[in-house]
VEXGUBA-256362 format. One line per 10 residues: number of its first residue (from 1); their letters; for each residue x, z, y of N, C-alpha, C. Coordinates in steps of 0.05 Angstrom, whole numbers, plus 5000, padded with zeros to 4 digits. Atoms other than C-alpha are relative to their C-alpha. Example, Ala and Ser with C-alpha at 12.3 -4.5 7.8 and 13.67 -1.06 7.14 Angstrom:
REM residues 2
1 = as = 5018/5000/4976/5246/5156/4910/5018/5000/5024; 4984/4999/4976/5273/5143/4979/4985/5014/5022
//
This chain:
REM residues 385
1 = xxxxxxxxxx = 5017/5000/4976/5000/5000/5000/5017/5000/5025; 4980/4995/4988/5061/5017/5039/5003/4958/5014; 4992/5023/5003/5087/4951/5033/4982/4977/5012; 5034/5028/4987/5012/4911/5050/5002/5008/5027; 5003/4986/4978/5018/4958/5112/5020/4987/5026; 4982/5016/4985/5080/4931/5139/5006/4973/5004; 5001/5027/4996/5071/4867/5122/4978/4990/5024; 5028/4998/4984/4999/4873/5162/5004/5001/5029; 4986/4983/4975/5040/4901/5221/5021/4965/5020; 4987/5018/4993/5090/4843/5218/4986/4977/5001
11 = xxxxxxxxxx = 5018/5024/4992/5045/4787/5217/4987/5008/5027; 5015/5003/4968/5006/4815/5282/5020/5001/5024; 4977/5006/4979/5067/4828/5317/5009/4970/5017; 5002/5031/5006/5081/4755/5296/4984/4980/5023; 5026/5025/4983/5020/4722/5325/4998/5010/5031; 5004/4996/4966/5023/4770/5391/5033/4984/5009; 4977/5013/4978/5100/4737/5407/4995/4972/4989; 5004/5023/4987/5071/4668/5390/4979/4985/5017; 5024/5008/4989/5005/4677/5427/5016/5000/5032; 4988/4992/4977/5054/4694/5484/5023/4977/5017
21 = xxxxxxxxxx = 4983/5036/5000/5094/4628/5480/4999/4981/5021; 5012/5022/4991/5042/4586/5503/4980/5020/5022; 5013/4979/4982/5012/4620/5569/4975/4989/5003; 5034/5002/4993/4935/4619/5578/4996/4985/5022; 4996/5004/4971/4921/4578/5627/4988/5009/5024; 5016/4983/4978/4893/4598/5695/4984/4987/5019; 5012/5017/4994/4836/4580/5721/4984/5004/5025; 5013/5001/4972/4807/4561/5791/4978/4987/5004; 5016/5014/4990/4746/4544/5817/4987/4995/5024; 5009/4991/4985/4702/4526/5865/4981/5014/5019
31 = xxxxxxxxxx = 5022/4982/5000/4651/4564/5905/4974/4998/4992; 5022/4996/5008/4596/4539/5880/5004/4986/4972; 4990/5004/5022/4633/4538/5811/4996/4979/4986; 4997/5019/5016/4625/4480/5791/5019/4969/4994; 4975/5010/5008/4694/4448/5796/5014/5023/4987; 4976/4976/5016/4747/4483/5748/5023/4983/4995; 4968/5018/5004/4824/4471/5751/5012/5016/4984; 4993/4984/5018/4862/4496/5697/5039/4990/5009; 4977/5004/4990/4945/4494/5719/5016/5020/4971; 4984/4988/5022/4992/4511/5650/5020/4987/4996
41 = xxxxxxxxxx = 4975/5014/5003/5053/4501/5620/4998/4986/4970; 5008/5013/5024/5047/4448/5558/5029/5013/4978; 4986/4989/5018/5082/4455/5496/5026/4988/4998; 4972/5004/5001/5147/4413/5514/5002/5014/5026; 4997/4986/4978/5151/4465/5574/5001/4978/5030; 5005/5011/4967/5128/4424/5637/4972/5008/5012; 5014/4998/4984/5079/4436/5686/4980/4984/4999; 5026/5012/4993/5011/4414/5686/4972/5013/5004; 5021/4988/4999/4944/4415/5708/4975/4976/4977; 5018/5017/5004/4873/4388/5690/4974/5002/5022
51 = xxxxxxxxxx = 5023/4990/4984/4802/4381/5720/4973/4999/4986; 5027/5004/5012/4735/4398/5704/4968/4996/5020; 5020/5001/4975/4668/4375/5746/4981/5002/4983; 5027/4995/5018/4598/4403/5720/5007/5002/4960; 4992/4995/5023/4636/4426/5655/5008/4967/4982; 4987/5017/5014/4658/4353/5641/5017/4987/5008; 4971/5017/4998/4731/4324/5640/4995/4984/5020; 5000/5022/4976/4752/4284/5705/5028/4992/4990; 4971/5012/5011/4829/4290/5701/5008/5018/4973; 4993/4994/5029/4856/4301/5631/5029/5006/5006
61 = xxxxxxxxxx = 4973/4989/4992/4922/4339/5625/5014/4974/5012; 4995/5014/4990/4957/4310/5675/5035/5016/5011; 4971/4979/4992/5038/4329/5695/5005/5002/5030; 4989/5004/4971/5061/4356/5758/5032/5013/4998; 4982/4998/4999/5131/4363/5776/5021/4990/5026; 4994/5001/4976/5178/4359/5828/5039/5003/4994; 4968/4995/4995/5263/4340/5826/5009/4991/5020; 4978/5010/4974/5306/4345/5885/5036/5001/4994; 4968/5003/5009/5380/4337/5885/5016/5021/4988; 4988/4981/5008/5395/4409/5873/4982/5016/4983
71 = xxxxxxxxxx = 5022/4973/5010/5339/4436/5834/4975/4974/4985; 5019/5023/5017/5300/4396/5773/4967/5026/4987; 5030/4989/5004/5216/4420/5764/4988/4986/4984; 5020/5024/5020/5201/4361/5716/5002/5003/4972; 5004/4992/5033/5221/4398/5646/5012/5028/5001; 4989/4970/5004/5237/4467/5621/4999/5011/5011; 4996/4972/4975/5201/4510/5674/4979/5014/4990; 5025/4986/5014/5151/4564/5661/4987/5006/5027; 5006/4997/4973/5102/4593/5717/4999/5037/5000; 4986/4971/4993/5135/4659/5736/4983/5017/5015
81 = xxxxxxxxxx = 5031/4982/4994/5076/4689/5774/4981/4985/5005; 5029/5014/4993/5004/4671/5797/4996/5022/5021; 5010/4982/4977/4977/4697/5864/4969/4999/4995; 5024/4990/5003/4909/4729/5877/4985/4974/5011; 5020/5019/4997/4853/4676/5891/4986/5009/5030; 5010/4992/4972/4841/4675/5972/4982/4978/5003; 5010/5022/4993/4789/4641/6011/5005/4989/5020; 4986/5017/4976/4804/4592/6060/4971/4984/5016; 5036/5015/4992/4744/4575/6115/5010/4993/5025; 4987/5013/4976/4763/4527/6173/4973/4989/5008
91 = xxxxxxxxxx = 5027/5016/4993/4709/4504/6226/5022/4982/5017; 4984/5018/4983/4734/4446/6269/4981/4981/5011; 5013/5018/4991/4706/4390/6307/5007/4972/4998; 4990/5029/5000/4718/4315/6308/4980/4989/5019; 5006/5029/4982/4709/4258/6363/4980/4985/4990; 5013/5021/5013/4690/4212/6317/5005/5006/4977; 5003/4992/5031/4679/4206/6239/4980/5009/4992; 5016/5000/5019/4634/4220/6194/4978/5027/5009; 5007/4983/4991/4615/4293/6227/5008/5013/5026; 4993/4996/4986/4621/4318/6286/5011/5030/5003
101 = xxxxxxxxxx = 4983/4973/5001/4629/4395/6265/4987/5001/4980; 4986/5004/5030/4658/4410/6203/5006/5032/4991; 4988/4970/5007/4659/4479/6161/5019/4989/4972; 4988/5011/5024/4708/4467/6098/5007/5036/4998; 5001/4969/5012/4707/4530/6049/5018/4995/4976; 4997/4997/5033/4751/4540/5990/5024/5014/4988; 4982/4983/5000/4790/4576/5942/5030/5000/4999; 4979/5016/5000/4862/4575/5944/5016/5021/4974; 4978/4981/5021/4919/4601/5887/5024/4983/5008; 4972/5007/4996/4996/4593/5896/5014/5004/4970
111 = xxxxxxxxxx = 4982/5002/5020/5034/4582/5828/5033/5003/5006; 4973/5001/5002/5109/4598/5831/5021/4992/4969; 4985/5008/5024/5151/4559/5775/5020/5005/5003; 4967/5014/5002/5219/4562/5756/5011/4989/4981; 4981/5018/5027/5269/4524/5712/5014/5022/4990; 4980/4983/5014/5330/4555/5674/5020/5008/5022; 4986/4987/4976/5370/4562/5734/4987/5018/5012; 5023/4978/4985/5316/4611/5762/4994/4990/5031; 5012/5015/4979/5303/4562/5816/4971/5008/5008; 5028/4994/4996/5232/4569/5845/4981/4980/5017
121 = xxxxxxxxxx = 5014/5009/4988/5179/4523/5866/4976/5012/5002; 5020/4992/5002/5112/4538/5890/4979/4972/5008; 5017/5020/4996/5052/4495/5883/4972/5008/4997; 5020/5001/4994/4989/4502/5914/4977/4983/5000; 5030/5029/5001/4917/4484/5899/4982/5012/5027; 5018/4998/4989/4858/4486/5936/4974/4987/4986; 5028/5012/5010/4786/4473/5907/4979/5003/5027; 5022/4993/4986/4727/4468/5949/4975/4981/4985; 5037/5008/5006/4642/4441/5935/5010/4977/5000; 4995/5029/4992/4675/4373/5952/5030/4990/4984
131 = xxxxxxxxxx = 4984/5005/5013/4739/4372/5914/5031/5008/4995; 4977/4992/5010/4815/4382/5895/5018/4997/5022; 4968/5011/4974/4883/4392/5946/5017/5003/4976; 4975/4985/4998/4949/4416/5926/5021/4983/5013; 4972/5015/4995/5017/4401/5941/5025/5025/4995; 4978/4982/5023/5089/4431/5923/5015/5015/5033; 4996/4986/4977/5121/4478/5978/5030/5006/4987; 4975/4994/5019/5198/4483/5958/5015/5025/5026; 4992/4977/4987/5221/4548/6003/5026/5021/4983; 4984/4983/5013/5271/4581/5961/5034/5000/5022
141 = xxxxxxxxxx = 4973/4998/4967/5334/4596/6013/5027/4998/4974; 4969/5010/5020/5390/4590/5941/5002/4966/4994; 4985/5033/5004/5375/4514/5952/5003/4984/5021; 4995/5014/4969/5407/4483/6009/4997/4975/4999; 5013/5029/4995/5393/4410/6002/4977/4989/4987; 5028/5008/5018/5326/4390/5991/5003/4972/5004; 5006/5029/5001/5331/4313/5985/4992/4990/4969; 5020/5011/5016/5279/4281/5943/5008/4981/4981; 5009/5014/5022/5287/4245/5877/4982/4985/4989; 5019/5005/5005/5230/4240/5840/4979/5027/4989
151 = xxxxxxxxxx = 5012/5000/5018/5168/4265/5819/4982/4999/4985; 5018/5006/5029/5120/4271/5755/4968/5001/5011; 5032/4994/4996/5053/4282/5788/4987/4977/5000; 5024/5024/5002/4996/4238/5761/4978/5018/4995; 5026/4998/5003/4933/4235/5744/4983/4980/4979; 5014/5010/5028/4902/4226/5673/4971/4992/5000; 5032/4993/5005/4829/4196/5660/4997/4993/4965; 5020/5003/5039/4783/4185/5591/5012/4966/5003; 5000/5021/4996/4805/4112/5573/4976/4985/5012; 5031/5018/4983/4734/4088/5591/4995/4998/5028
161 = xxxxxxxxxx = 5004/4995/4970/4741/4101/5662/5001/4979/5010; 4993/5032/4983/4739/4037/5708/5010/5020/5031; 4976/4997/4980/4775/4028/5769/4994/4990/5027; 4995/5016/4972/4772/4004/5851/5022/5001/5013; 4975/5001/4988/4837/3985/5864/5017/4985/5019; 4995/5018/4978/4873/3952/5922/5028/5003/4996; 4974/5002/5002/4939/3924/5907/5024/5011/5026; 4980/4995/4978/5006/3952/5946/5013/4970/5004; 4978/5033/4995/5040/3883/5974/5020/5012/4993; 4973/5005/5003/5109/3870/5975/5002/5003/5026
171 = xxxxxxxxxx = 4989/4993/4975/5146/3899/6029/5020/4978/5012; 4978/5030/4984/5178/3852/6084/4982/4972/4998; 5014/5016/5007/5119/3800/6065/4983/4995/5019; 5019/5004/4996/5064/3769/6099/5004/4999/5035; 5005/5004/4971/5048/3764/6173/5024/5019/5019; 4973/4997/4991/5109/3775/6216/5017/5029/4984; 4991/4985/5017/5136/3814/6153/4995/5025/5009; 5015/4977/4992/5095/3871/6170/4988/5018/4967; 4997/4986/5020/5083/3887/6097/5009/5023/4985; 5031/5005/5012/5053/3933/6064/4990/5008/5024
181 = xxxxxxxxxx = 5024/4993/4980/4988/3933/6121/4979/4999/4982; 5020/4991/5001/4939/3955/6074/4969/4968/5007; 5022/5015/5000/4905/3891/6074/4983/4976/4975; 5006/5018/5021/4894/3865/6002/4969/5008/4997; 5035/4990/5007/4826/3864/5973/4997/5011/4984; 4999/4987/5012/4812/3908/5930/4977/4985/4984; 5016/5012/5029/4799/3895/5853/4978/5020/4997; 5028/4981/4998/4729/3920/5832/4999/4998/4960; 5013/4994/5020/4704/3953/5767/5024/4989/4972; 4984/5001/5024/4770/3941/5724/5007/5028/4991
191 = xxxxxxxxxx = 4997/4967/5027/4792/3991/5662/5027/5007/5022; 4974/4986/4999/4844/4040/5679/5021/4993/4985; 4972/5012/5016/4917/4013/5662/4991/4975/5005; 4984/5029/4994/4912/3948/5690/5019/4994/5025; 4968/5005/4975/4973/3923/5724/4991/4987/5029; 5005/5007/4979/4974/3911/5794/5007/4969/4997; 4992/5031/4999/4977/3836/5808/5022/4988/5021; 4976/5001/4983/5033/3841/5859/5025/5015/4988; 4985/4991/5016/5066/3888/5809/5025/5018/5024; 4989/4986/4990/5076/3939/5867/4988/5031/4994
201 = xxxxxxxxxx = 5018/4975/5000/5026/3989/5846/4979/4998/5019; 5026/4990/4978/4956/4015/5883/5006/5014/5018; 4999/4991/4966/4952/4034/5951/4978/5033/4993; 5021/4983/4991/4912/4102/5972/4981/4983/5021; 5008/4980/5010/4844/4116/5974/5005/4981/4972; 5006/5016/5027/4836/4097/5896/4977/5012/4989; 5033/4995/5009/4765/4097/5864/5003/4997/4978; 5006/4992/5022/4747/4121/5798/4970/5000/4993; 5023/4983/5011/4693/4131/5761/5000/5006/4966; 4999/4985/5031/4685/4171/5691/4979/5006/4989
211 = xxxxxxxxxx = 5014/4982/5006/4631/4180/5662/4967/4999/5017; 5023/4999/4970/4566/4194/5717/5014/5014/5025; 4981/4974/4981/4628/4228/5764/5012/4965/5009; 4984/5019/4976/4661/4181/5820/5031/5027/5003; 4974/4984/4988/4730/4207/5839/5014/4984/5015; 4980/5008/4972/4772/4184/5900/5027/5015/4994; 4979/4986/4985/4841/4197/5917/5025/4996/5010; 4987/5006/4975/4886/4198/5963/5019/5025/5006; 4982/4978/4991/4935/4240/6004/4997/5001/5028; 4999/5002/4977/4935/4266/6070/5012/5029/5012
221 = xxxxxxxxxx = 4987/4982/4986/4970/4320/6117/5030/4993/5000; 4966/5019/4999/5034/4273/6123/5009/5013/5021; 4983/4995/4978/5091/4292/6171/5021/4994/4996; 4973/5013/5003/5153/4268/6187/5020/5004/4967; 4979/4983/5009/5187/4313/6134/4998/4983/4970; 5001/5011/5023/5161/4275/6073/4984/4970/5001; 5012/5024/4998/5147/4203/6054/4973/4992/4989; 5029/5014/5020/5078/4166/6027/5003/4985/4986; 5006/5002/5023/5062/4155/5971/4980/4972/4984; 5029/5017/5018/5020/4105/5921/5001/5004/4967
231 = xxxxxxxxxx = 4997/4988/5037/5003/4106/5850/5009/4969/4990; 4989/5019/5014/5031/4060/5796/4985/5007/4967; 5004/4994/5028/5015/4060/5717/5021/5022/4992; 4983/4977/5016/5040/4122/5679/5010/4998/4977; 5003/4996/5030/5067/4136/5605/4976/4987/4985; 5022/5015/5013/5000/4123/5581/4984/4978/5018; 5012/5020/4986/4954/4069/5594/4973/5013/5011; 5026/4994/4983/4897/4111/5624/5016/5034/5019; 4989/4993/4971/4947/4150/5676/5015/4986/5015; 4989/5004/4967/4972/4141/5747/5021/5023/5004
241 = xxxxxxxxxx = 4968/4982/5002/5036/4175/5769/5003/4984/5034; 4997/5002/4970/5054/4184/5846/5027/4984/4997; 4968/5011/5000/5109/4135/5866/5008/4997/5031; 4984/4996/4970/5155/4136/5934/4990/4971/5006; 4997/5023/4985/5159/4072/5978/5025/4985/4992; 4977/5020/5009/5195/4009/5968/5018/5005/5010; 4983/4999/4982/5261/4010/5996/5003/4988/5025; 5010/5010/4980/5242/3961/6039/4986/5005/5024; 5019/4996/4977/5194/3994/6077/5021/5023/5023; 4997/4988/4978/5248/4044/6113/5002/4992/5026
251 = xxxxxxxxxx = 4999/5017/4968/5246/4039/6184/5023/5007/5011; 4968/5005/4985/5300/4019/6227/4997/4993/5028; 5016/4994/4977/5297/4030/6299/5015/4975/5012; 5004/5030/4990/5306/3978/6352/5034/5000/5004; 4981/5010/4999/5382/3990/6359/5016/4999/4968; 4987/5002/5028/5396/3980/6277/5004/5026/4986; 5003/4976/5022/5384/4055/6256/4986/5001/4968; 5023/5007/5023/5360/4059/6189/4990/5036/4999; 5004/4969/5006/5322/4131/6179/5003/5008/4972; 5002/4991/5019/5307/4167/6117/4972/4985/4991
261 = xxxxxxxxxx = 5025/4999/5017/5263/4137/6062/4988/5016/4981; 5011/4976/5008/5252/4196/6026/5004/5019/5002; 4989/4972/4978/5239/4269/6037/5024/5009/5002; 4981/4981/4996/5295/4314/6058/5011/5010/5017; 5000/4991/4974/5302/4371/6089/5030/5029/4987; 4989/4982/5013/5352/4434/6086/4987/5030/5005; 5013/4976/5003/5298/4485/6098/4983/4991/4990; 5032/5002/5012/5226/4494/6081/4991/4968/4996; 5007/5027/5011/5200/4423/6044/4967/4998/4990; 5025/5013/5013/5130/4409/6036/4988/4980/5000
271 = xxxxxxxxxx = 5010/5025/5006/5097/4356/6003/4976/4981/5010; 5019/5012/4996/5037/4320/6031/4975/5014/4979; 5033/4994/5020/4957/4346/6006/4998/4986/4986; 5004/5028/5017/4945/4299/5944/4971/5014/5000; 5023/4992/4992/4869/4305/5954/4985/4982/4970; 5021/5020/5012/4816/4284/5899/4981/5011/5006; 5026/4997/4992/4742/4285/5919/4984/4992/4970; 5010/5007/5023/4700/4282/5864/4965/5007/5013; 5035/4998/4998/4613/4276/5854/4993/4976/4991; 5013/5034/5002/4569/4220/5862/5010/4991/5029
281 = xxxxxxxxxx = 4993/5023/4982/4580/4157/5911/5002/5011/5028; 5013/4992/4972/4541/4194/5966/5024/5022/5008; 4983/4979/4993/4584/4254/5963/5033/4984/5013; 4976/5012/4991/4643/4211/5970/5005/4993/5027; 4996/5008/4966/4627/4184/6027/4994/5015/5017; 4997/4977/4978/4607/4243/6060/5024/5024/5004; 4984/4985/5002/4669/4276/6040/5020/4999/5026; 4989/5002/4974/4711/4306/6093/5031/5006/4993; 4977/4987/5023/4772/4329/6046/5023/4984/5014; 4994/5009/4985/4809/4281/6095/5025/5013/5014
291 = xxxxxxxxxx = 4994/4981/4968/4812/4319/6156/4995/5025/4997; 4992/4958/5010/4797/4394/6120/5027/5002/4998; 4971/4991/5008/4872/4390/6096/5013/4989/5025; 4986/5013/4979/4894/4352/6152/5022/5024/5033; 4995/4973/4972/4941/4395/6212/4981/5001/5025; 5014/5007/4969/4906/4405/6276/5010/4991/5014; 4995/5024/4983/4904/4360/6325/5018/5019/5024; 4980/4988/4977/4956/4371/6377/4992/5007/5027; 5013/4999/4977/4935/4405/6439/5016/4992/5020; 4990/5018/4982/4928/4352/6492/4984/5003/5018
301 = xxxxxxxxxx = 5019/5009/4986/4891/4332/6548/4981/4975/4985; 5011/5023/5021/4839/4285/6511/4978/4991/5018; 5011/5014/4986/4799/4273/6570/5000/4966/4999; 4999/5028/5000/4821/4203/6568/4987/4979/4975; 5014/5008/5032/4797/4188/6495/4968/4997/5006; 5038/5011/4999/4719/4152/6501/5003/4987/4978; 5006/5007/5019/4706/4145/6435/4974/4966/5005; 5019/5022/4995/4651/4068/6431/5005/4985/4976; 5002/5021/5008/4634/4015/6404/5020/4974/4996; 4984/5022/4990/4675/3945/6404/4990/4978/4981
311 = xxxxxxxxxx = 5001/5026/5012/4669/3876/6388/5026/4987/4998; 4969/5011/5017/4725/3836/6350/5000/4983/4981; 4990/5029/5017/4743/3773/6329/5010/4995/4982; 4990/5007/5025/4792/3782/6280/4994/5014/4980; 5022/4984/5030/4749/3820/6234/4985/4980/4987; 5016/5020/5014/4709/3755/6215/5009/4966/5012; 4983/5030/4992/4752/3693/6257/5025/4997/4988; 4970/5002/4999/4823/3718/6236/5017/4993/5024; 4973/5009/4980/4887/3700/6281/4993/4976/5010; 5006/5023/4984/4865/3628/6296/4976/4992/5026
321 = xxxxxxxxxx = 5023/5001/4983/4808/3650/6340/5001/5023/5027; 4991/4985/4969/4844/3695/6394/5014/4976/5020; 5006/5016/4975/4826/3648/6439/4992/5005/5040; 5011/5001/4984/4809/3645/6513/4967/5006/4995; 5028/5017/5000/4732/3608/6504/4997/5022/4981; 5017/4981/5006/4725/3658/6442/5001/5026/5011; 5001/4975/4997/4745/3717/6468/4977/5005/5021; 5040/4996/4978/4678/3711/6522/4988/5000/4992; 5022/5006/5015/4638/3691/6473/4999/5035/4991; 4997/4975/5011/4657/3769/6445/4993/5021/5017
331 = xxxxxxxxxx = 5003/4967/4978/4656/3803/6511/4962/5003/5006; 5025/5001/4995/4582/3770/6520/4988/5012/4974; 5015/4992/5017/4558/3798/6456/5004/5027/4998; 5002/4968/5002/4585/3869/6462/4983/5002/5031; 5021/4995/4971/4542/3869/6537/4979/4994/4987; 5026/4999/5010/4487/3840/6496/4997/5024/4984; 5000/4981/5023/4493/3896/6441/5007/5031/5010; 4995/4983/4987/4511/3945/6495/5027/5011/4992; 4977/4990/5018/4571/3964/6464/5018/5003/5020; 4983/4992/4970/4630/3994/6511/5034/4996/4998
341 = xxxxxxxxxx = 4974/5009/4997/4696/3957/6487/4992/4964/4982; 4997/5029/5012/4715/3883/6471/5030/5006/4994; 4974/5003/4997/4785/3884/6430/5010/4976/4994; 4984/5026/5005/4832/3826/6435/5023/5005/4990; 4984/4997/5020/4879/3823/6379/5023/4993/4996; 4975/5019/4996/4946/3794/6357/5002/4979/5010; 4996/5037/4997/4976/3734/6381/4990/5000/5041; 5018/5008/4976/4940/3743/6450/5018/4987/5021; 4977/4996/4976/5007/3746/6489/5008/4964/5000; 4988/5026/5007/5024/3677/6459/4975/4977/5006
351 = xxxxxxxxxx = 5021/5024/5007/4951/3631/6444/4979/5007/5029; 5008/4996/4980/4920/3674/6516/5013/4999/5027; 4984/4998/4979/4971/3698/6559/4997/5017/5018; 5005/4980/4988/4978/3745/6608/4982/5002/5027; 5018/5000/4978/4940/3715/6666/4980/4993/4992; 5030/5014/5009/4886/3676/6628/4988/5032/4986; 5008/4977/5007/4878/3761/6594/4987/5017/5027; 5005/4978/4980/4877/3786/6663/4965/4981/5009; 5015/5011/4997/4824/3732/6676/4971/5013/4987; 5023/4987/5017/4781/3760/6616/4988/5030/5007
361 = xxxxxxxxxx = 5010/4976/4997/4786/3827/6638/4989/5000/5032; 5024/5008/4992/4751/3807/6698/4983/4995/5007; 5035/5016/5011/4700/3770/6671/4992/5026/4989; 5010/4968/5015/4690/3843/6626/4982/5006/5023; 5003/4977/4982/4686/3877/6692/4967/4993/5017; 5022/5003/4991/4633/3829/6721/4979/4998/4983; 5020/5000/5022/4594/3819/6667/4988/5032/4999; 5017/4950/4999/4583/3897/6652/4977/5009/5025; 5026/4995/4976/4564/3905/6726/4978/4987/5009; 5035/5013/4991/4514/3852/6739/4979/5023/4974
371 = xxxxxxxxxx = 5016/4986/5030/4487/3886/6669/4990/5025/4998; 4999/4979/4999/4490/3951/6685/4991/5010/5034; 5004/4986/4980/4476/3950/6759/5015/5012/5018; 4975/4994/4983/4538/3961/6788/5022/5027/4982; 4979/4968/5014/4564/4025/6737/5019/4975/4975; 4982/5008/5019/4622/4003/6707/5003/5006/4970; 5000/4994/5038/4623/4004/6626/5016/4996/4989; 4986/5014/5022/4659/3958/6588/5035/4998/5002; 4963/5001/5002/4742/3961/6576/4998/4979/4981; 4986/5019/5018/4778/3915/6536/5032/5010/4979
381 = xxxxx = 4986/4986/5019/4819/3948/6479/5024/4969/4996; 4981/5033/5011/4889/3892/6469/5010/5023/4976; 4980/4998/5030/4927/3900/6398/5003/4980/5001; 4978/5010/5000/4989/3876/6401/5021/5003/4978; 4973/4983/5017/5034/3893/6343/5025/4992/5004
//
């Protein structure tokens, strides 16, 4: 009996140091519980999360990770503590967009990882009624050069998922090699894992759907300190995996500087919000997940800012129609439509000119006032790039 006793003893011992292995994972949600993020360490020791909306799968284990030159987060780390679950409630206002005042509520947790060096990252989520933040916050003062590598963060779906994707161009391409401008068309209703057709990867936002669940996403709260981002195909054929900018795209100032194309800093490093919105269609589009994570706006004088209307040519003429003759035809239809800007687009300097422009503006000026009665209205917005 002795013997059954100890054996009884050593087997539970057993199972409590390999139940202890594999850490539980920890789980966040949001306030009106029905998003859940689960953030663990898998069984080849890396970092990941997942997501859950109305108790069914959106993103499927998905890896996050993070290597800079002095300090690798993309294998062999565990998560060394978990902070208490705060709430985070911002009211704000906006000009323009979608709302004009804005409450954004939700909960937040801070994960701290480290590797075998006892390095330390910390990576923050955020949930709210509307959808997913985080991003990676590298603060540890034993690593003096934070310059950016790569890394692992994607985003897994169910193979069945379809797709709205809008190719990344080719940098240095297209209209006075202005490339990428965000102006391809976006593919509609293909499977997850098909290859971009420029074979640069997808642009942000990116549209999902899984299931009866829409998902968006995107990134936003950029600052100088780190670069943007797009997704590409992952390991598998139904993930996405964040990828840097072409090399091409660094910028180089007007006397031959070249800057930095990716992050690096030698203090505090944080990453950009990677934001997913999740629901139905409607929700999407009312989502503000945007401008909740976004910094506050810089305090300015903003008097000068008149949010309006405008009429614009190269939204349905293109470049061959910043014309003189059309651009009246434009100014007379935003006075018909009341509208309180006409903009004249590229090219103007060249196919208008600067006195036949001064001409148009005015014609704006009279036009408005016979129209108006003598109160001045109408401006003329130029874009020039």
């Amino acid at each position: 009996m002795k013997n059954i006793y100890k054996f009884f003893v050593l087997v539970l011992v057993g199972f409590s140091v390999a139940s202890c292995a594999h850490k539980t994972p920890e789980k966040l949600t949001s306030p009106d519980q029905k998003i859940n993020v689960k953030v663990f360490i898998t069984h080849d020791h890396k970092l990941a999360y997942s997501l859950d909306y109305l108790s069914q799968p959106v993103i499927l284990e998905s890896a996050l990770g993070l290597h800079i030159t002095e300090a690798d987060f993309t294998h062999n780390v565990k998560i060394e503590s978990v902070s208490a679950i705060t709430s985070i409630v911002d009211n704000y206002k906006m000009r323009v967009g979608k709302k004009s005042h804005i409450q954004y509520q939700a909960n937040e947790q801070l994960f701290t990882v480290s590797n075998n060096q006892q390095q330390k990252l910390n990576v923050i989520f955020r949930v709210s009624n509307h959808g997913v933040a985080f991003r990676y916050l590298l603060n540890d003062s034993t690593i003096k050069t934070k310059k950016f590598v790569k890394e692992t963060t994607g985003f897994t779906f169910s193979k069945d998922t379809r797709s709205w994707l809008q190719p990344m161009s080719v940098a240095q391409t297209g209209w006075s090699n202005t490339n990428p401008s965000y102006e391809e068309n976006y593919q509609q209703d293909i499977p997850v894992g098909t290859k971009s057709t420029l074979k640069q990867g997808w642009v942000f936002p990116a549209l999902f759907k899984s299931g009866e669940n829409w998902i968006a996403i995107s990134e936003t709260g950029l600052d100088s300190s780190w670069h943007a981002s797009h997704l590409d195909l992952g390991d598998s054929k139904s993930e996405y995996k964040l990828v840097p900018p072409q090399p091409e795209e660094v910028f180089i100032s007007a006397i031959g500087e070249k800057g930095e194309l990716l992050a690096n800093s030698t203090g505090e490093l944080h990453s950009p919000w990677r934001i997913i919105a999740i629901g139905s269609l409607t929700n999407l589009m009312e989502s503000t997940l945007g401008t909740d994570l976004a910094a506050p706006a810089v305090a300015m004088d903003a008097s000068f800012i008149k949010p309006g209307h405008s009429s614009w040519s190269w939204a349905i003429l293109k470049d061959d129609y910043t014309t003189f003759d059309v651009q009246k035809k434009f100014i007379d239809y935003a006075v018909d439509m009341h509208w309180d800007y006409t903009l004249i687009d590229a090219d103007w300097d060249q196919k208008i000119g600067y006195e036949k422009l001064q001409q148009l503006v005015d014609y704006a000026a009279k036009k408005i006032s016979a129209y108006w009665c003598g109160t001045t209205h109408q401006a003329i917005g130029i874009n020039h790039l």
